[in-house]
N, CA, C and O atoms as a GROMACS GRO file, in nm:
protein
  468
    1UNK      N    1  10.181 -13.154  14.899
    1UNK     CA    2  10.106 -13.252  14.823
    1UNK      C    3  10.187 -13.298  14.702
    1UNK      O    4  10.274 -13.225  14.655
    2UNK      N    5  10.161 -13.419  14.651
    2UNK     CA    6  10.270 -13.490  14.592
    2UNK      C    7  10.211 -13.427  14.409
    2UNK      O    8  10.090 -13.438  14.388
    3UNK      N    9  10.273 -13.385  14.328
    3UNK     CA   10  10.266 -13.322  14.196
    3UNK      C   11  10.256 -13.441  14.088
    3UNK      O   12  10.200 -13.404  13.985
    4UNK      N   13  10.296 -13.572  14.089
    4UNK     CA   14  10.327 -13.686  14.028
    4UNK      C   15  10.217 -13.782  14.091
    4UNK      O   16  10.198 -13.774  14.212
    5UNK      N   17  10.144 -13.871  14.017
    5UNK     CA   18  10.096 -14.032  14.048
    5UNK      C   19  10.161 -14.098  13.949
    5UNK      O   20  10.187 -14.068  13.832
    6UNK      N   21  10.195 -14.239  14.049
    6UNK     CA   22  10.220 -14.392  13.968
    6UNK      C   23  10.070 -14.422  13.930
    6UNK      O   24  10.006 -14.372  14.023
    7UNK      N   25   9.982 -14.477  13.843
    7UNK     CA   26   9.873 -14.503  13.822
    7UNK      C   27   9.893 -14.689  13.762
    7UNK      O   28   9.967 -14.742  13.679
    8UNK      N   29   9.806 -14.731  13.837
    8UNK     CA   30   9.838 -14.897  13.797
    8UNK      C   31   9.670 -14.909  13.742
    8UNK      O   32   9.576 -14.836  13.772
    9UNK      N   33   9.673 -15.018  13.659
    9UNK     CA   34   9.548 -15.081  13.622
    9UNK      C   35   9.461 -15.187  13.717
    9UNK      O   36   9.499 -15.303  13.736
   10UNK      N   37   9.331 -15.128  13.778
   10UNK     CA   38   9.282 -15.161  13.857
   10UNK      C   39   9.285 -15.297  13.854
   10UNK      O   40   9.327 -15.364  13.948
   11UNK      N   41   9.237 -15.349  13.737
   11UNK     CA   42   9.193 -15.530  13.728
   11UNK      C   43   9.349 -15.583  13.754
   11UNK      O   44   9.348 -15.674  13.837
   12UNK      N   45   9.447 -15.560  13.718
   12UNK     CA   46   9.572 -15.596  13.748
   12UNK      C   47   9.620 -15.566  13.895
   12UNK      O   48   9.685 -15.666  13.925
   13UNK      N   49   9.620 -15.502  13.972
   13UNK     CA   50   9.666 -15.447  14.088
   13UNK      C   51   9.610 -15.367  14.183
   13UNK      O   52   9.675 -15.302  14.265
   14UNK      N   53   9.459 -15.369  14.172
   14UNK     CA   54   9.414 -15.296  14.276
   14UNK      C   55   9.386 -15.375  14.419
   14UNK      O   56   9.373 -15.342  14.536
   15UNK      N   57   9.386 -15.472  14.359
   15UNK     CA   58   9.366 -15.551  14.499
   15UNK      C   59   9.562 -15.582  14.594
   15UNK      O   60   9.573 -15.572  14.716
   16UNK      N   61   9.632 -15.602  14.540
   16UNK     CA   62   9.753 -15.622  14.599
   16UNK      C   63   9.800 -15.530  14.643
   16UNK      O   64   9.878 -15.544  14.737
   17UNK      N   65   9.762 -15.367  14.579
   17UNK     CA   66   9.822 -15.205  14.612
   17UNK      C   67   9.724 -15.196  14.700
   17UNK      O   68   9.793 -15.159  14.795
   18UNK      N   69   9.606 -15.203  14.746
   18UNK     CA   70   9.550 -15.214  14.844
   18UNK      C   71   9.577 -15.282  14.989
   18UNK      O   72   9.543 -15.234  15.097
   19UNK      N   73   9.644 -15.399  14.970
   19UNK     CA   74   9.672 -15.467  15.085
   19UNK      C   75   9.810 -15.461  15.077
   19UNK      O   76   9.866 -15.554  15.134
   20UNK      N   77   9.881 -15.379  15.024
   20UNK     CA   78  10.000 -15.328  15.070
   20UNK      C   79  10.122 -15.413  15.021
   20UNK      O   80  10.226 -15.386  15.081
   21UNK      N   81  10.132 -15.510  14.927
   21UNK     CA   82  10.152 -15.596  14.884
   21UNK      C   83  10.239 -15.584  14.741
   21UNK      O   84  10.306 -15.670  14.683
   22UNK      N   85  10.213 -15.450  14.710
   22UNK     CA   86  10.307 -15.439  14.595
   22UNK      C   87  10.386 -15.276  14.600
   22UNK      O   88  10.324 -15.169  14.595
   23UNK      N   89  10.504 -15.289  14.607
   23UNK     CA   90  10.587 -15.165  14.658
   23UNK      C   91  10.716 -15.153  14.554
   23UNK      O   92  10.830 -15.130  14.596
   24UNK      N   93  10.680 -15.176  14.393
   24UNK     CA   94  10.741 -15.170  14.313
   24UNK      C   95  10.674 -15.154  14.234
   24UNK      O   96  10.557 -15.183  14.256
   25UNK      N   97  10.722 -15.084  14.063
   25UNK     CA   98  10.666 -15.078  13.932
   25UNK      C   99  10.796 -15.105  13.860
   25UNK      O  100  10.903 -15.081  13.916
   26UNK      N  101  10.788 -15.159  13.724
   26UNK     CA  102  10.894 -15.086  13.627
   26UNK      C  103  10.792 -15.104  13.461
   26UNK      O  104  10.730 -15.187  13.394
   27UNK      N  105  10.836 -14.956  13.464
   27UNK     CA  106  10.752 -14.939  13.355
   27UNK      C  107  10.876 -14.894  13.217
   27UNK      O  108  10.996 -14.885  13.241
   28UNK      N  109  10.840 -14.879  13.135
   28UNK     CA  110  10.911 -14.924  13.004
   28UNK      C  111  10.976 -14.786  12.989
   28UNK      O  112  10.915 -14.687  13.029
   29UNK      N  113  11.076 -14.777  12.942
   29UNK     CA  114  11.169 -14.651  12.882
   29UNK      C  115  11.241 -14.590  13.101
   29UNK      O  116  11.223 -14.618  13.219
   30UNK      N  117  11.319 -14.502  13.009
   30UNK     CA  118  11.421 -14.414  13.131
   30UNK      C  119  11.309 -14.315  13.213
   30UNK      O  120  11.311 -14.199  13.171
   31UNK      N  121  11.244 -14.332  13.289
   31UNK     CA  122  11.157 -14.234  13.365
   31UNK      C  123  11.194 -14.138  13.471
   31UNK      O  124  11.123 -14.068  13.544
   32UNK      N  125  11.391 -14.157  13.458
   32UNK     CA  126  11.459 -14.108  13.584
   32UNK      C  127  11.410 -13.913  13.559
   32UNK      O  128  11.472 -13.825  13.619
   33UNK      N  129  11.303 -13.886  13.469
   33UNK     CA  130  11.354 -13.725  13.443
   33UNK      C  131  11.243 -13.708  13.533
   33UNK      O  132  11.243 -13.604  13.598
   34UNK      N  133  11.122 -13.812  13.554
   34UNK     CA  134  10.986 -13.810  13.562
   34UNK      C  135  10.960 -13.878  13.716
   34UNK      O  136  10.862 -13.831  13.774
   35UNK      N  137  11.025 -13.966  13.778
   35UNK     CA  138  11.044 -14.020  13.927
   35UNK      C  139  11.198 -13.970  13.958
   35UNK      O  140  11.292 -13.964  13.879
   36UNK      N  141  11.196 -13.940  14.084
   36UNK     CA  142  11.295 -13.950  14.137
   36UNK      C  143  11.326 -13.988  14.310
   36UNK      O  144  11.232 -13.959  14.383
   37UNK      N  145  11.437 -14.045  14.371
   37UNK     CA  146  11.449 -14.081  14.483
   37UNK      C  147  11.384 -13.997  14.592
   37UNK      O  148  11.373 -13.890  14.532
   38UNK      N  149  11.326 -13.973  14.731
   38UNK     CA  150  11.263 -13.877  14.785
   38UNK      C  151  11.150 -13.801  14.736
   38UNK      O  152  11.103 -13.703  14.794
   39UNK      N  153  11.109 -13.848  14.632
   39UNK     CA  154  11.054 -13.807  14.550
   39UNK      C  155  10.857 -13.815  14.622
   39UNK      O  156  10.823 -13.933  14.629
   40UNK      N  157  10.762 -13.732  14.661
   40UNK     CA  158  10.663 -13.811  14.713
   40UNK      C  159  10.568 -13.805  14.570
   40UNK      O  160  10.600 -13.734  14.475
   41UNK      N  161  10.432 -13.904  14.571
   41UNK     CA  162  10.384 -13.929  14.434
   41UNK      C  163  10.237 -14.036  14.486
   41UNK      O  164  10.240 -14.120  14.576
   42UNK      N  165  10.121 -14.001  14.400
   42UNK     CA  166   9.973 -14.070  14.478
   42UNK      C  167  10.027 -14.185  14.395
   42UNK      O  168  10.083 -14.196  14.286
   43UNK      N  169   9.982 -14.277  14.506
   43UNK     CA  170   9.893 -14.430  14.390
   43UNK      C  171   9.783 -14.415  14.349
   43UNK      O  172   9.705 -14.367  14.431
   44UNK      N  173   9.727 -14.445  14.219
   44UNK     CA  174   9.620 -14.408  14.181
   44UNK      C  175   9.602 -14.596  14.083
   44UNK      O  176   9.679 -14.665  14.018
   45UNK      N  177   9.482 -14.606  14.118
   45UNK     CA  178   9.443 -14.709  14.020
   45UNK      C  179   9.331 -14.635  13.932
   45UNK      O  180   9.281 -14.532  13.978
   46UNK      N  181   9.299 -14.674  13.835
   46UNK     CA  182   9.205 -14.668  13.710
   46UNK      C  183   9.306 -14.716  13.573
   46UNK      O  184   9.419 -14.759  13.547
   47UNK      N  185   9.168 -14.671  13.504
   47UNK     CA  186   9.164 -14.672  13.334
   47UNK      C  187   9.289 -14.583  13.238
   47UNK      O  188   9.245 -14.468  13.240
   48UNK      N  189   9.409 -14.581  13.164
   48UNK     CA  190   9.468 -14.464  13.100
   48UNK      C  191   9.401 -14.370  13.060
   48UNK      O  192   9.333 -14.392  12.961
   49UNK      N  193   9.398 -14.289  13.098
   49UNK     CA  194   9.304 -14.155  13.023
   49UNK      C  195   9.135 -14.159  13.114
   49UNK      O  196   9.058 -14.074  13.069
   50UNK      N  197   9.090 -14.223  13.202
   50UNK     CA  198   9.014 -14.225  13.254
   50UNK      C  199   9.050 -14.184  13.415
   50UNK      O  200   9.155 -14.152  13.471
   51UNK      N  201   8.886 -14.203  13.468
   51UNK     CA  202   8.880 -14.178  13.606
   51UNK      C  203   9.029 -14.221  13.664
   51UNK      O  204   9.125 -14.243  13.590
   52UNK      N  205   9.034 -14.229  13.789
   52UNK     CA  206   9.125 -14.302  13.873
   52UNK      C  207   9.115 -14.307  14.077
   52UNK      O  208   9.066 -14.227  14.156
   53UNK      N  209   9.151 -14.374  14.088
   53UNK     CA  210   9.145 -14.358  14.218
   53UNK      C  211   9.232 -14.359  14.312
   53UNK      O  212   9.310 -14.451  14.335
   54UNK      N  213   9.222 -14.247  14.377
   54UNK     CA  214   9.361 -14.242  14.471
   54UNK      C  215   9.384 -14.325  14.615
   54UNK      O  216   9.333 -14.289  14.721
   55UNK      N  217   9.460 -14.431  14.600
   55UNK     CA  218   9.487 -14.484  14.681
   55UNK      C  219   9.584 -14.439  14.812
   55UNK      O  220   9.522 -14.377  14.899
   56UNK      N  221   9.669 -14.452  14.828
   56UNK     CA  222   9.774 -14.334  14.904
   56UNK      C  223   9.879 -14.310  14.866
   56UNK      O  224   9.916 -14.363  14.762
   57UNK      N  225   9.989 -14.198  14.956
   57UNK     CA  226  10.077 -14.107  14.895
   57UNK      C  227  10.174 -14.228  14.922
   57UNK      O  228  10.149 -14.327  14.990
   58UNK      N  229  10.275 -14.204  14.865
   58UNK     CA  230  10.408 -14.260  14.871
   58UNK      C  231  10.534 -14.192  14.834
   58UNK      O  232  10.532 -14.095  14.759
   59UNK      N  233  10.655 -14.243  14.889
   59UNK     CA  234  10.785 -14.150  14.854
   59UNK      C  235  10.833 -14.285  14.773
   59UNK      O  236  10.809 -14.404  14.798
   60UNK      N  237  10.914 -14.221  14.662
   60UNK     CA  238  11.017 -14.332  14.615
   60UNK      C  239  11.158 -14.343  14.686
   60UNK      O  240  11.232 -14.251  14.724
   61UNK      N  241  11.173 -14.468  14.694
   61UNK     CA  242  11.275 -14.552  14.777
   61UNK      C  243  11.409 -14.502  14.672
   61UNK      O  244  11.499 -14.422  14.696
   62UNK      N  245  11.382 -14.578  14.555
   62UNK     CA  246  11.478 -14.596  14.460
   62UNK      C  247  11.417 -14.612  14.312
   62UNK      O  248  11.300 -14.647  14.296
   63UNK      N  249  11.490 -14.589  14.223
   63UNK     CA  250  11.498 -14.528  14.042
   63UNK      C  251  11.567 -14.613  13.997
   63UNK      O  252  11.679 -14.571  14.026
   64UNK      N  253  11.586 -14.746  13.924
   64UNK     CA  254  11.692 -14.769  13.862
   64UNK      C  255  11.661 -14.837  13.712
   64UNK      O  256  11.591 -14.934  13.683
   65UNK      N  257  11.734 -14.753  13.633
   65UNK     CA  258  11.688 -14.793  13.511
   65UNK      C  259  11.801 -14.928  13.414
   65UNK      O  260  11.922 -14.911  13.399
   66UNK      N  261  11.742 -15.027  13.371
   66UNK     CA  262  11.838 -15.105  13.262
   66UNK      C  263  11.740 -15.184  13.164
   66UNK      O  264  11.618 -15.200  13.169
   67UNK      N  265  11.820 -15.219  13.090
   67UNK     CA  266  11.766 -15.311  12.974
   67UNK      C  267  11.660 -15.481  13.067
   67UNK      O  268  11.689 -15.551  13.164
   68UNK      N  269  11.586 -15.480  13.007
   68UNK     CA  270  11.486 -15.582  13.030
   68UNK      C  271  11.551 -15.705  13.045
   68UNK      O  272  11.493 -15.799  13.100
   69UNK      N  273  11.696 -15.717  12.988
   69UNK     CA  274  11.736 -15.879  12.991
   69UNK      C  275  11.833 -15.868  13.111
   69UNK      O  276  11.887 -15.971  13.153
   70UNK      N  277  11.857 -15.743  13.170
   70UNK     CA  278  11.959 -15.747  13.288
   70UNK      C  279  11.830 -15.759  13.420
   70UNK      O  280  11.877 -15.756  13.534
   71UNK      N  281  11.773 -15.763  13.416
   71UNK     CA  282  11.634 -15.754  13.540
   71UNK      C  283  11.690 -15.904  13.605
   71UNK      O  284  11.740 -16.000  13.547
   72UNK      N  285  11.660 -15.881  13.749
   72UNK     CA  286  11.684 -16.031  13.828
   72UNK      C  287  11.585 -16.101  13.817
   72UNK      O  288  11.516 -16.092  13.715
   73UNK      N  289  11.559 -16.169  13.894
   73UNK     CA  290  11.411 -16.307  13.908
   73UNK      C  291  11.346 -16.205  14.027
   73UNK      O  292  11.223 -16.197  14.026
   74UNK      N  293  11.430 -16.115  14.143
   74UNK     CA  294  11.362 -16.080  14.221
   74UNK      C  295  11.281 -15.909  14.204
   74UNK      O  296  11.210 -15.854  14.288
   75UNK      N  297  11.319 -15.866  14.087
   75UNK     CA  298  11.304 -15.731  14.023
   75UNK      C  299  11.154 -15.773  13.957
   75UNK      O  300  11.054 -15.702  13.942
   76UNK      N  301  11.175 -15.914  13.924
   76UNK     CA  302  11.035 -15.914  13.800
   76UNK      C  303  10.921 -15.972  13.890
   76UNK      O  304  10.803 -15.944  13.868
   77UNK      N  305  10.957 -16.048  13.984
   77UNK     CA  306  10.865 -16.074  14.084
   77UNK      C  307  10.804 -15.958  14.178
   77UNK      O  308  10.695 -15.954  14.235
   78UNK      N  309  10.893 -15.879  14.174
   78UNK     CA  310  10.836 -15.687  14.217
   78UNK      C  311  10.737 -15.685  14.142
   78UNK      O  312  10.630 -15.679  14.202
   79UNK      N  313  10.729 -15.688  13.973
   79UNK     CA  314  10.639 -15.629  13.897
   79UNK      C  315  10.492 -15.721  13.967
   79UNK      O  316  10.408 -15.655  14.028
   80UNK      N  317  10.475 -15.869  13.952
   80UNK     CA  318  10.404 -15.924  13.983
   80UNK      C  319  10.466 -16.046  14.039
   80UNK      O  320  10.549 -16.120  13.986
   81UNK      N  321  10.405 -16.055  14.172
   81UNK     CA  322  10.448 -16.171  14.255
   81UNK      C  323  10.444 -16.329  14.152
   81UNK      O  324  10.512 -16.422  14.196
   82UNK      N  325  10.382 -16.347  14.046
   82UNK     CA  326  10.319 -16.462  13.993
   82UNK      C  327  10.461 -16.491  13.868
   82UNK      O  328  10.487 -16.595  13.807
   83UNK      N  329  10.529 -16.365  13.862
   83UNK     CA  330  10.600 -16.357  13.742
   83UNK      C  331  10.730 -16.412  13.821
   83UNK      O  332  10.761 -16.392  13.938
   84UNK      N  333  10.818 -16.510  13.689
   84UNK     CA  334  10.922 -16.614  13.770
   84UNK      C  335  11.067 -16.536  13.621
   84UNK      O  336  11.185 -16.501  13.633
   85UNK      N  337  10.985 -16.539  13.517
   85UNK     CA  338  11.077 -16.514  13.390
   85UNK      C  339  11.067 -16.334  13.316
   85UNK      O  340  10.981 -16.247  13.329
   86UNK      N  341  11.170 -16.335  13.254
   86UNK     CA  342  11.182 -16.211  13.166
   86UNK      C  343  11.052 -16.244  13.071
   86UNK      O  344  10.963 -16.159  13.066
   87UNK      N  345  11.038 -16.368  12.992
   87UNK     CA  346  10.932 -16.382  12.930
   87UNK      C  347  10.775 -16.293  12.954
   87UNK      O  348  10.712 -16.219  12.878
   88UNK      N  349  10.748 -16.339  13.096
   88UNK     CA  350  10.595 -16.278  13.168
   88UNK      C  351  10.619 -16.177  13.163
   88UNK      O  352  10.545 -16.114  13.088
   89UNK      N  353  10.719 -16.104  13.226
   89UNK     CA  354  10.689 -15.916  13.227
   89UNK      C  355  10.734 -15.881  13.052
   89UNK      O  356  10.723 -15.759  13.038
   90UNK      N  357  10.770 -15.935  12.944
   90UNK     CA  358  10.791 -15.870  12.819
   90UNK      C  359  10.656 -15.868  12.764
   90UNK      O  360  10.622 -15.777  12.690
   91UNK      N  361  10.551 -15.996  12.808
   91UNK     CA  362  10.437 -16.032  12.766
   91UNK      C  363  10.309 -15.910  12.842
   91UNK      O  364  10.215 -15.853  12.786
   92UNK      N  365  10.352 -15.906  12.977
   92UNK     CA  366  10.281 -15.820  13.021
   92UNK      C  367  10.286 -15.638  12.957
   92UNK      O  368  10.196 -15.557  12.935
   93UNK      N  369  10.438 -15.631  12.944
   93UNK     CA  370  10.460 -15.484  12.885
   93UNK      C  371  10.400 -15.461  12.738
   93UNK      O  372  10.354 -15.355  12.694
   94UNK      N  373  10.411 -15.584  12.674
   94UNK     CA  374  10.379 -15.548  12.534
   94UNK      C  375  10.219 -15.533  12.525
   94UNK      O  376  10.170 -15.454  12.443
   95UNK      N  377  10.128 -15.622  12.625
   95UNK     CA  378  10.001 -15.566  12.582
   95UNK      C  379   9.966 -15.445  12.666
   95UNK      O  380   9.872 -15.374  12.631
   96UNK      N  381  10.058 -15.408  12.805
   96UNK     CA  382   9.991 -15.259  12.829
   96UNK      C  383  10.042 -15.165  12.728
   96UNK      O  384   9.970 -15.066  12.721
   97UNK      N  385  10.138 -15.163  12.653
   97UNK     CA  386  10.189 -15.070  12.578
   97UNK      C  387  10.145 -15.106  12.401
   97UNK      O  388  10.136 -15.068  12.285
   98UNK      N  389  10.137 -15.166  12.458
   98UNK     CA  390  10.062 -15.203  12.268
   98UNK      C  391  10.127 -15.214  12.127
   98UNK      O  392  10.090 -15.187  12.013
   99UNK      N  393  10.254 -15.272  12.191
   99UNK     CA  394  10.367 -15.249  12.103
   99UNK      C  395  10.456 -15.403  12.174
   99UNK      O  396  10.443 -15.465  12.280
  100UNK      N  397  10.565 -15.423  12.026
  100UNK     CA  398  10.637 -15.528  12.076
  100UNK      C  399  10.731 -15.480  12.133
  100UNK      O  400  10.808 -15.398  12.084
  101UNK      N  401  10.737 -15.543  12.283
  101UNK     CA  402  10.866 -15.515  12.397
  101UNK      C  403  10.951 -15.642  12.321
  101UNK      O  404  10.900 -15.742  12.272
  102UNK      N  405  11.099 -15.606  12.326
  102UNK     CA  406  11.218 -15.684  12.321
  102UNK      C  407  11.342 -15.696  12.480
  102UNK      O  408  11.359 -15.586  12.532
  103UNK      N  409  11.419 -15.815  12.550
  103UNK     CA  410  11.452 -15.782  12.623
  103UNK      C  411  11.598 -15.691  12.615
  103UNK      O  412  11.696 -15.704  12.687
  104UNK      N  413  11.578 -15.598  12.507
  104UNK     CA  414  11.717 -15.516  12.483
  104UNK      C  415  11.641 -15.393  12.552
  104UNK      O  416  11.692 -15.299  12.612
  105UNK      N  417  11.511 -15.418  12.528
  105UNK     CA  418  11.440 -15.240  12.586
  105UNK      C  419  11.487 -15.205  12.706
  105UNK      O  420  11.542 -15.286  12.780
  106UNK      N  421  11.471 -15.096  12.733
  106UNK     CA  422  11.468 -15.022  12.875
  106UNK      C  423  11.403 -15.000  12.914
  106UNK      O  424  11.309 -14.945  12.856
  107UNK      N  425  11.403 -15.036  13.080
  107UNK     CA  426  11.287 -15.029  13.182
  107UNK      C  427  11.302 -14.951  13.283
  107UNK      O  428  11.422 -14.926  13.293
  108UNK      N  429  11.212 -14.874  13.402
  108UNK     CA  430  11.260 -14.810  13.492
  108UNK      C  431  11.176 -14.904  13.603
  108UNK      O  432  11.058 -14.931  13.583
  109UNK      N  433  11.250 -14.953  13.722
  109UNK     CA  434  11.246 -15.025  13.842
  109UNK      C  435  11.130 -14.888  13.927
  109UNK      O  436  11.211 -14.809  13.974
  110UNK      N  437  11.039 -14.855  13.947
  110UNK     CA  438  11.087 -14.729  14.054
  110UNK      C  439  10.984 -14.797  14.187
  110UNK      O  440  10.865 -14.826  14.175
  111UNK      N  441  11.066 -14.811  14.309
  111UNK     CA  442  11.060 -14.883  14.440
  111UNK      C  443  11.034 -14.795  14.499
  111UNK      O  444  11.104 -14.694  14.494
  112UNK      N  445  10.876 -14.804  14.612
  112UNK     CA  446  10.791 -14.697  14.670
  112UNK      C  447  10.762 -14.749  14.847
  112UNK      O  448  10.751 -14.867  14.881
  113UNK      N  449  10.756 -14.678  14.905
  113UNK     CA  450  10.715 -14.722  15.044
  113UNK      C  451  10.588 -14.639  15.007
  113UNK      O  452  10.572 -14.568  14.908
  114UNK      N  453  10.492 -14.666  15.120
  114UNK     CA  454  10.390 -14.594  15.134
  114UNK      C  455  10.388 -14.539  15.262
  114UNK      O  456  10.433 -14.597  15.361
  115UNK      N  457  10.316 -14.381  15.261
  115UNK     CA  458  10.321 -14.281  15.367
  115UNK      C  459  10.225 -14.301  15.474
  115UNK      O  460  10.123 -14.234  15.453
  116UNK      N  461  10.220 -14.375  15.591
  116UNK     CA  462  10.080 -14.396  15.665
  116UNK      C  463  10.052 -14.255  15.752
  116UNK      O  464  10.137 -14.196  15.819
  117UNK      N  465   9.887 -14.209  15.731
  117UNK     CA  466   9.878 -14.114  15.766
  117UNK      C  467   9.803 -14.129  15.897
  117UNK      O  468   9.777 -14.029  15.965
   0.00000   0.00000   0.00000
């Protein structure tokens, strides 16, 4: 059984992690100590610090961590299909984190298949 969940915010992504549709995160700072490649780990949607719900297991594909202004067009469109610029995901990071993101910060990519049981 997997020791780690990715946990996404339901109103943001429960419907796309559901239909299988989103098989990437990158969430802010170096997380390589905390994901790793082969790595298996639940999807869970909910609230921070609240309930959550486990969606299914997954292994990580790949880990790769860099600064926010090196991200491609096709890395940020991982985060959300709707997102085209560095702008949208700095805008998106700064209100889940509640703090001002800059694109010098560091991000971790971490790329998931899901386990069909």
């Amino acid at each position: 059984m997997p020791n780690f969940a990715i946990n996404f915010y339901t109103e943001l992504y429960g419907d796309v992690l559901r239909k299988g549709r989103k098989t990437a995160t990158i969430r802010l700072g170096d997380k390589t100590a905390k994901y790793q490649p082969g790595q298996l780990v639940w999807v869970t949607v909910g609230q921070r610090f609240g309930p959550r719900q486990k969606l299914f297991c997954a292994i990580i594909d790949d880990v790769t961590v860099k600064p926010i202004q090196e991200l491609t067009r096709r890395e940020i469109e991982k985060e959300n299909s709707e997102f085209r610029h560095i702008d949208d995901l700095i805008t998106l990071l700064s209100r889940l984190y509640a703090r001002a993101i800059t694109p010098l910060d560091t991000v971790t990519i971490v790329q998931f298949s899901r386990i069909s049981e």
